[in-house]
C-alpha positions in Angstrom: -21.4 11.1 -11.3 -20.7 11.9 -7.3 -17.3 13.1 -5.8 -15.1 11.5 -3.0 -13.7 13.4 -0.2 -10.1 11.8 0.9 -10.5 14.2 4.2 -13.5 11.5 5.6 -13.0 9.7 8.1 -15.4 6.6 5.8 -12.4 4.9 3.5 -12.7 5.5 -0.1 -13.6 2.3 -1.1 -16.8 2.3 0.5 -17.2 5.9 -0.6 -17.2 4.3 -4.1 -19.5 1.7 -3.1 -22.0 4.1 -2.0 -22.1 6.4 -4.6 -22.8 3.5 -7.3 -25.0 2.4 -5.1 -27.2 5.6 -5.0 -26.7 6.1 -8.7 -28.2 2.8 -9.4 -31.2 3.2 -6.7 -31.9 6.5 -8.2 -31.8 5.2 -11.9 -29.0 7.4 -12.8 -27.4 4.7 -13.9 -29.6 2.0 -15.5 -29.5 -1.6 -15.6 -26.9 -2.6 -18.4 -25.0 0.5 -18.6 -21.1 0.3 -18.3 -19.5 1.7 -15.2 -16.2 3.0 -16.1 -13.3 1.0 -16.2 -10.9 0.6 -13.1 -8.1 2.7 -14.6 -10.5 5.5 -15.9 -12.5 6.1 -12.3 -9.2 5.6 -10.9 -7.6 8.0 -13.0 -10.5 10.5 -12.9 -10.8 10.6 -9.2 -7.1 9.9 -8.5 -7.5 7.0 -6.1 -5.5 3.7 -6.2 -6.2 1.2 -8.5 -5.7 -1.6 -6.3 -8.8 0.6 -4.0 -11.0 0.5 -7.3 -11.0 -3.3 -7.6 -11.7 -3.6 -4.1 -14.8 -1.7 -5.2 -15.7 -2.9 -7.9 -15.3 -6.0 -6.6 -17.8 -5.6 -3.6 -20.3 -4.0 -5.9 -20.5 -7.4 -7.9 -20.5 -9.4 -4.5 -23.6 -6.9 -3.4 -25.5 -8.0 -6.7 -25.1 -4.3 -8.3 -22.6 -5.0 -10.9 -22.4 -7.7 -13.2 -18.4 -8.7 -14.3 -18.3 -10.1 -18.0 -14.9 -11.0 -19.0 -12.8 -8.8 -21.7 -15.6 -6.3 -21.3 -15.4 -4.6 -17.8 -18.3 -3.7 -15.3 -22.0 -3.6 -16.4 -25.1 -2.7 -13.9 -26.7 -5.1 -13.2 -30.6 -6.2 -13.2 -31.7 -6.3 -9.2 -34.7 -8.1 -8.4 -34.8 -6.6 -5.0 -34.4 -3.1 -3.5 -30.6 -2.4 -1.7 -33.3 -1.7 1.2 -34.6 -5.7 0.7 -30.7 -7.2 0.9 -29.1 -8.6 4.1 -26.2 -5.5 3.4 -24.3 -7.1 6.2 -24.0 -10.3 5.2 -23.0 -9.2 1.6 -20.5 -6.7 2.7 -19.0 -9.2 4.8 -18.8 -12.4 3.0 -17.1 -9.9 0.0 -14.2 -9.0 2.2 -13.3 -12.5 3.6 -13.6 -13.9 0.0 -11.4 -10.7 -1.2 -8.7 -11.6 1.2 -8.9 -15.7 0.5 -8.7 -15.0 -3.2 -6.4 -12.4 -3.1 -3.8 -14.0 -0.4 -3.0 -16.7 -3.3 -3.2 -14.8 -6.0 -0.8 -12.3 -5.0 2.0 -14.2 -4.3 3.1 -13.1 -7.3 4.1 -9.6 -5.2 7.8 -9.6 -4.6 7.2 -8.9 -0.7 4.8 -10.4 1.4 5.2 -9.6 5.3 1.2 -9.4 5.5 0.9 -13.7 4.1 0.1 -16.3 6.5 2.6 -19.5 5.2 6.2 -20.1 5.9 8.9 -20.1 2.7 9.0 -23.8 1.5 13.1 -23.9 2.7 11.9 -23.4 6.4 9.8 -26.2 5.8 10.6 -30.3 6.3 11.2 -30.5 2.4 14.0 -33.3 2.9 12.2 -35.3 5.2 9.0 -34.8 2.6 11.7 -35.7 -0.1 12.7 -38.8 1.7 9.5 -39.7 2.3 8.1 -39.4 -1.6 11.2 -41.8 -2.3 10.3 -44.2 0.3 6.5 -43.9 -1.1 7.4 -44.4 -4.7 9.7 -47.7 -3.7 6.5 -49.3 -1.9 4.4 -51.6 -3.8 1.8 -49.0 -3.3 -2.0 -49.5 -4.9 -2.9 -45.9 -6.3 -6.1 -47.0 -7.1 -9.5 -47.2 -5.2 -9.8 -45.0 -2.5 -8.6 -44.8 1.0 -10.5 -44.9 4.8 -12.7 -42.6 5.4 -11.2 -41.7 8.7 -7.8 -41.5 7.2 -4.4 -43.8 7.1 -4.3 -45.3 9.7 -1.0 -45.4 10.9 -1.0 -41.7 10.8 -3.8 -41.6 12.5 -2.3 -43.8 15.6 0.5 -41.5 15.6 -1.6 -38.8 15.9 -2.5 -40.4 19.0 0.8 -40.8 20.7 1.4 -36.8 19.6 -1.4 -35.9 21.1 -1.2 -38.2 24.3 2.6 -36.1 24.8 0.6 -32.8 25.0 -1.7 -35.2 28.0 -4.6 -34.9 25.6 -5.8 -39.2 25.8 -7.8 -40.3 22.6 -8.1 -43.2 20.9 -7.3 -44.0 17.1 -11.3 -43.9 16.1 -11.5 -40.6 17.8 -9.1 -39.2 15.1 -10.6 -37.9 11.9 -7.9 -36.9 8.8 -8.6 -34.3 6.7 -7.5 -31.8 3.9 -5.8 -29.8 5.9 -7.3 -27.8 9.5 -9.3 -25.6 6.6 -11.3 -29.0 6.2 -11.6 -29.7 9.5 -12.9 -26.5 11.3 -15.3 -26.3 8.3 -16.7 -30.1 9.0 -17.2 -29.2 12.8 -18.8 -25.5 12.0 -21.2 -27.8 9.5 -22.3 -30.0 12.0 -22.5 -27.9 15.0 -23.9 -24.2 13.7 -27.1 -23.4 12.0 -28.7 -20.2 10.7 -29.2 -17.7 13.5 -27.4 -19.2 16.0 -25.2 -17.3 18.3 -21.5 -18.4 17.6 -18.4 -16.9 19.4 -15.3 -16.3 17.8 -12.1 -14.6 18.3 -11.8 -10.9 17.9 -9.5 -10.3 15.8 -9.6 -13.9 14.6 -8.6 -16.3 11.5 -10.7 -14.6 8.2 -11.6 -18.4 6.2 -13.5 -19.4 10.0 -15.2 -16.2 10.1 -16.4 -16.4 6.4 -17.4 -19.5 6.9 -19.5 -19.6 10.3 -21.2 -16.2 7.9 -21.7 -18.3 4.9 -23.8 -21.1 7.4 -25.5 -18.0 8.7 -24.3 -17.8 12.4 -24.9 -14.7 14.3 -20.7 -13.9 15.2 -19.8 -12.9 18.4 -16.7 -11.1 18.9 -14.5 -11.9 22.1 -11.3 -9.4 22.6 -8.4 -10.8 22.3 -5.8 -9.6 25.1 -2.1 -10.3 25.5 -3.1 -12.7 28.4 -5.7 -14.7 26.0 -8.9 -13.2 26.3 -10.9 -10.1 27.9 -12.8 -12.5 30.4 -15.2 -9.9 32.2 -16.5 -9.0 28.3 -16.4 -12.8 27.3 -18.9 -13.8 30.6 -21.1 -10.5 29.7 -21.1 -12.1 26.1 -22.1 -15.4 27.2 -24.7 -14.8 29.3 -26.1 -11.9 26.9 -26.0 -14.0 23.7 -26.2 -17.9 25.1 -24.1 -19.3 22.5 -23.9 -22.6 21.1 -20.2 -23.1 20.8 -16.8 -20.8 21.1 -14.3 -21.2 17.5 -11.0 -20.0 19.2 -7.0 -20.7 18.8 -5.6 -19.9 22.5 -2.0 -20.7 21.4 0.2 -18.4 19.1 -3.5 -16.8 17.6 -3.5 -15.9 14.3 -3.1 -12.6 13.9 -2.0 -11.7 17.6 0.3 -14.1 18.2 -1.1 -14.1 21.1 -1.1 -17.1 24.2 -3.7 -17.7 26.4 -2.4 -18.4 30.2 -3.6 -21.0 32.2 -6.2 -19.3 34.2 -7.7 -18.2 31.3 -7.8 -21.6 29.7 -9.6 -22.8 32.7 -11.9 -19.9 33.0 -13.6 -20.8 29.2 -14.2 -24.5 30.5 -16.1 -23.0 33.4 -18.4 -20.9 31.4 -18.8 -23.8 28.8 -19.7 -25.9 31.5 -21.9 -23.4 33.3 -23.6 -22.3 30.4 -23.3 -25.6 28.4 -21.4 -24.3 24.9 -19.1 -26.3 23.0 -15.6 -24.9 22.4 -13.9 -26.0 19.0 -10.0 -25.7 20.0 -7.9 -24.8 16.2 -4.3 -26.0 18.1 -2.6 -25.4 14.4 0.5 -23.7 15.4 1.6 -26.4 18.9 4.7 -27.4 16.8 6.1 -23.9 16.9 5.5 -23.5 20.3 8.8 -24.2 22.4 7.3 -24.3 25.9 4.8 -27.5 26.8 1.8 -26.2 27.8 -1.6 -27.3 28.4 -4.5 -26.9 26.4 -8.4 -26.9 26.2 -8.1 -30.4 25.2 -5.8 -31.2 27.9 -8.2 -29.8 30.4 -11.3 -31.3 29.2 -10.3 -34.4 27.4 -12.9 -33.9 24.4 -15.9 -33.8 26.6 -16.8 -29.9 25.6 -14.0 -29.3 23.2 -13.5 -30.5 19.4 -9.4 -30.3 18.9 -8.3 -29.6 15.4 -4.3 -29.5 14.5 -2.2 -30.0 11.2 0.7 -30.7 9.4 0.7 -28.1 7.3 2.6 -25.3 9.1 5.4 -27.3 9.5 5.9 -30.2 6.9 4.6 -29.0 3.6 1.1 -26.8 3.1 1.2 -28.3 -0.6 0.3 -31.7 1.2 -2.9 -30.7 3.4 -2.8 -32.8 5.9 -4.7 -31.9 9.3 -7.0 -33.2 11.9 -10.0 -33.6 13.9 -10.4 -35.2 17.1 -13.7 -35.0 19.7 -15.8 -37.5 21.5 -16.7 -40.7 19.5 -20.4 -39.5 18.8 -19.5 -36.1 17.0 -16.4 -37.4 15.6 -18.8 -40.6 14.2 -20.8 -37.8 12.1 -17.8 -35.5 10.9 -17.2 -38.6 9.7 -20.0 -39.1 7.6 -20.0 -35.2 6.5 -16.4 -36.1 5.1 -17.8 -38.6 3.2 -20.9 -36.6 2.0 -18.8 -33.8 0.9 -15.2 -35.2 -0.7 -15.6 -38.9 0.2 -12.5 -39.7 1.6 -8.8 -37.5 2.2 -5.8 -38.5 -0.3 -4.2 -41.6 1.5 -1.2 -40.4 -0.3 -0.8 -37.2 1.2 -1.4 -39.1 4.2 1.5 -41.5 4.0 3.9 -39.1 2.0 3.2 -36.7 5.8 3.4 -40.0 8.0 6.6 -41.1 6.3 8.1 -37.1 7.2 7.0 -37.1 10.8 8.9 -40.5 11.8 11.9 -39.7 9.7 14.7 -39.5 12.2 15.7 -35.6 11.8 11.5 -34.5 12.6 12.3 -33.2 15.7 15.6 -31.9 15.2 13.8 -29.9 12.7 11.1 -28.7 14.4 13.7 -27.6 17.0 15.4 -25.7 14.7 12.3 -24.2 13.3 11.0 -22.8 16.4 14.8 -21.4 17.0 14.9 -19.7 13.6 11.5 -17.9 14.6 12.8 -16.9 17.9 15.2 -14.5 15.7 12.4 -13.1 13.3 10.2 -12.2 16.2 13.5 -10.3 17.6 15.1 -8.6 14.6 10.8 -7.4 13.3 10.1 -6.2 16.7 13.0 -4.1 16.8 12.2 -2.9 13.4 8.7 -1.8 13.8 9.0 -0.1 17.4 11.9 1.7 15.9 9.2 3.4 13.4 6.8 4.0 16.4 4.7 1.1 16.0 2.9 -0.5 19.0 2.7 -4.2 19.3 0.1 -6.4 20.7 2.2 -8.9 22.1 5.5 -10.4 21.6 5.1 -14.0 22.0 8.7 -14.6 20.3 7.2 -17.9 18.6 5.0 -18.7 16.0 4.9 -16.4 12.9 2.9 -13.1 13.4 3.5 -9.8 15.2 -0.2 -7.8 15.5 1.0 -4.0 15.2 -0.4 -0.3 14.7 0.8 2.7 14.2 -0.8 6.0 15.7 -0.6 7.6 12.2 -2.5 5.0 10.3 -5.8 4.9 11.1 -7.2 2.8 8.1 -4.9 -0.4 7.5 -7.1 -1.1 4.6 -5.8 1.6 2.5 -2.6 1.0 3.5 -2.3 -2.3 2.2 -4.1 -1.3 -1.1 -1.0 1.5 -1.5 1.5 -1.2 -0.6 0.4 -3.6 -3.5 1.2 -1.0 -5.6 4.8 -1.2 -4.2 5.0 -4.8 -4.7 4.1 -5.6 -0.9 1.1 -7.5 0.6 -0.1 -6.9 3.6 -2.7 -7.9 6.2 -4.5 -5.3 6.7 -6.3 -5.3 10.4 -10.4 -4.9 9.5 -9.9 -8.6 7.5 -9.7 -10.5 10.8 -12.5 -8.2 12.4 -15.3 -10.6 13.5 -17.6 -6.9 12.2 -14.9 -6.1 9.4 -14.8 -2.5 10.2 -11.8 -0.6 9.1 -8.8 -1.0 11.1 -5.3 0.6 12.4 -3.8 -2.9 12.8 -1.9 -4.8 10.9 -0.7 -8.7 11.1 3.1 -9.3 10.0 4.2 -12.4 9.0 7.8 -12.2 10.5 9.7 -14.8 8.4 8.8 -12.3 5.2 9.8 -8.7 7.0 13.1 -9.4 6.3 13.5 -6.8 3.1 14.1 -3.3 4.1 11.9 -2.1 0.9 8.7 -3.0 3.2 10.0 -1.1 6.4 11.3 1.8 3.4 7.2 1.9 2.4 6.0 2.0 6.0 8.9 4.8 7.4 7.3 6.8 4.9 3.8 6.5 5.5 4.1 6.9 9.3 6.2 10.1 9.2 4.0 13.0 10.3 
């Protein structure tokens, strides 16, 4: 059928890609054939499995395969030309949906230094426990439904938390949802629209980026340094591509880890105010943080910035709890788009997190938390420079180290080769805002404590 060449420099998944691809445009395979299954072509051309579902797996998100369970792979019937499809958009919404999908599903793997969560015993689980207890003793109504802006005694001590980190809002300028995921997708639904030019960080969180591609936003990448951000490329950016609003995470970025200093901080305002931009703030990871620091809120006190934080990271992710808050006008219609979309968030998840965060040991926990990931940062550095690897930054907070290694130049594969060892990883090209293969890698340092993974990686990166 067509040959691939493990010497390219083009990874062999897309290598598959493209040669179904020009089979099918050629008619060499017709519509309604079966392609062969996943072990056979993996066995025939002795690839990876785990790169043959990847695949596989694109071809069906492209609209040349059709998946039909306990049967395998079929060609499917295309009413348009591969010439006629928006390629990028399919490629890319495939991958970010691969790594959503495939981030839950495979916590089944033993190891998992490349997952974005924290083990439930580094979480608040007696204060959530305490909480449930307290909950289940109130004469609480379980039916009906709660406020559409959320409990609101949770929502006034959002207030006060936010008022400690000098950010001054009132209680009807906070908005509760189902987690941050909810929020930064109610803000990217109210403020983006197809073809609109959106910037984003580069590397950046994958569920955004899918999700500002989904609403059709033209994504513009803006380098990531140790410091925060290139600012000479973010100006050329902004002026180039006159963008409607910036999606960013200056503290403890997921996957750099990186901070954004203070000059920085202040430099984005200036453009946004310059150039007149919104900048949507995702804060998620302030509890991890052990040094007070200001923010974009802080600086601008939701004039230009929409502020979104959670709960999740450090109370419980099974309870989804996060948060909006902007100026009263946009925060008025996220509002409503709550109440379009889901009608209101669980006032139960609501109080079971409110009852957690004014339990008495919170903060003694949080303390202890940010301690306790002080030493992962230390003991994973030292691991992965002692293999060669060079790190982005090392924040020593928060959970993730951004690495490479000079002899990996496709992280991609790597990760597919790990699976097959029982480890996931995050594999660099998945955080991409262009989701081109990558050397990088993001490791989650709360999981690199097995020496199986750093096993796996001394022997790929020995020349």
């Amino acid at each position: 059928m067509f040959t691939l060449d493990p010497q390219s420099s083009t990874p062999l998944v897309l290598q598959i890609v493209a040669g179904f691809r020009a089979a099918i445009e050629d008619g060499s395979l017709r519509p309604g054939s079966k392609a062969p299954s996943i072990r056979q072509f993996a066995h025939a051309h002795n690839v990876s499995v785990f790169t043959v579902v990847d695949a596989y797996d694109r071809l069906v998100a492209q609209g040349y395969f059709a998946s039909r369970a306990n049967s395998g792979f079929f060609v499917k019937q295309r009413a348009k030309s591969a010439t006629e499809l928006p390629a990028q958009g399919a490629n890319f919404s495939f991958d970010s949906m691969w790594y959503s999908r495939r981030i839950f599903e495979n916590r089944a793997l033993l190891m998992k230094p490349g997952c974005g969560w924290l083990p439930g015993d580094w979480l608040f689980q007696d204060g959530v426990r305490r909480s449930l207890r307290s909950l289940a003793a109130d004469d609480f109504d379980l039916g009906g439904y709660g406020e559409p802006k959320g409990y609101l005694p949770l929502r006034q001590l959002v207030r006060d938390l936010l008022a400690e980190q000098e950010i001054a809002v009132t209680t009807e300028q906070v908005l509760l949802t189902q987690g941050s995921s909810q929020a930064m997708d109610l803000v990217a639904r109210r403020l983006v629209r197809t073809g609109d030019a959106v910037l984003v960080d580069d590397p950046g969180y994958p569920n955004l980026l899918f999700s500002l591609r989904f609403l059709g936003a033209r994504l513009i990448g803006v380098p990531r340094t140790a410091a925060g951000y290139d600012l000479a490329e973010l100006e050329r950016l902004v002026v180039t591509h006159q963008p409607k609003v910036f999606f960013t995470q200056p503290r403890l970025q997921s996957p750099t880890g990186s901070i954004a200093q203070l000059a920085h901080l202040h430099r984005v305002m200036q453009l946004a105010d310059k150039h007149d931009f919104l900048v949507v703030e995702n804060d998620i990871y302030a509890d991890l943080d052990p040094e007070p620091r200001p923010s974009l809120a802080s600086l601008d006190q939701l004039n230009r910035v929409v502020y979104i934080g959670s709960f999740s990271k450090t109370i419980s992710s099974n309870i989804r709890v996060g948060y909006v808050a902007a100026n009263p006008d946009l925060l008025e219609d996220l509002a409503q788009l709550k109440m379009i979309s889901g009608l209101t968030s669980s006032e139960f998840t609501e109080r079971l997190a409110h009852g957690a965060l004014i339990d008495g040991r919170w903060r003694k926990h949080v303390k202890g938390l940010r301690e306790r990931l002080a030493k992962a940062h230390v003991a994973t550095a030292s691991k992965l420079l002692k293999l060669g690897f060079e790190i982005f930054c090392e924040p020593k907070a928060g959970i993730f180290l951004w690495a490479r290694h000079p002899a990996l130049q496709d992280s991609g594969e790597l990760a597919y080769r790990a699976a097959e060892h029982d480890i996931l990883l995050g594999p660099g090209h998945l955080f991409s805002s262009d989701l081109q293969p990558s050397p990088w890698l993001r490791f989650n340092v709360i999981f690199c404590d097995e020496p199986a993974v750093f096993d796996f990686l001394a022997g790929c990166t020995r020349g």
